[in-house]
N, C-alpha and C positions, 0 to 999 in steps of 0.2 A: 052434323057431318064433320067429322076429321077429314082437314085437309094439309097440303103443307106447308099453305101459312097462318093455319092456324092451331098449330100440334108444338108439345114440347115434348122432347124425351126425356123421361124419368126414370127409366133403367137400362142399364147395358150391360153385356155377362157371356161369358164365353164358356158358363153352366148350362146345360140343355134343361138339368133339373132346376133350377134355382129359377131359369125365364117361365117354364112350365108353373112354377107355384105362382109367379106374381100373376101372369094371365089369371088363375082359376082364381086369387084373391080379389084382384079388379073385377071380374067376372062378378064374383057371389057377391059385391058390395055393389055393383051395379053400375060399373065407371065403364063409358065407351072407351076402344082403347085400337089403337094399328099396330102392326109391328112391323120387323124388316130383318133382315138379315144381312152380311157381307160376310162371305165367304173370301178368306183370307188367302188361301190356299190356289196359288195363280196356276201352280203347273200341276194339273192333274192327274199326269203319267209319271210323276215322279217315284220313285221307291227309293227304298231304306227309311221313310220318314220314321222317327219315332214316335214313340203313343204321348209323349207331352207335343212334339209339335203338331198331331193330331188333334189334340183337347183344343186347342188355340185356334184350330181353322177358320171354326166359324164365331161369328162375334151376333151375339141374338140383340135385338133392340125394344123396347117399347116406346111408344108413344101417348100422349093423351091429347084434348083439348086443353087449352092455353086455361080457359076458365075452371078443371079439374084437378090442375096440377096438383093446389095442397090437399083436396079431398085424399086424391091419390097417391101421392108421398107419404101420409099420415099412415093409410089402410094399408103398403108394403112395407112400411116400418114398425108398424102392431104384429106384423107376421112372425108368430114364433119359430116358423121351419123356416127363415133366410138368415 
């Protein structure tokens, strides 16, 4: 069980596609993994925003266990689509 004192973060990316590949990678290699999100973007109702300061809103997270870490570092760094 992932919890959060015993998780490290190994990737963070404010790519929807890029968090999307490392999950399916971790996934198919068979690494438990959490994730998280923080949306960046405090005032909701704002307009005019432009589409870079839309890219940036939200910031995607991964997690693993403490004792996965290098399994799982290694298996998103072999990944030829990051």
């Amino acid at each position: 069980m992932i919890t959060i004192f015993n998780r490290k973060e190994i990737f963070t990316t404010f790519d929807l596609g890029a968090y999307q590949n490392v999950k399916q990678q971790l996934h198919q290699a068979g690494i438990r993994y959490r994730t998280g999100l923080i949306n960046l973007n405090r005032n909701h109702h704002r307009t005019g925003m432009t589409s870079l300061q839309m890219k940036y809103a939200v910031q995607y997270r991964i997690f693993v266990h403490k004792k996965d870490v290098d399994k799982a570092v290694h298996c998103i760094h072999t990944n030829p689509n990051l």
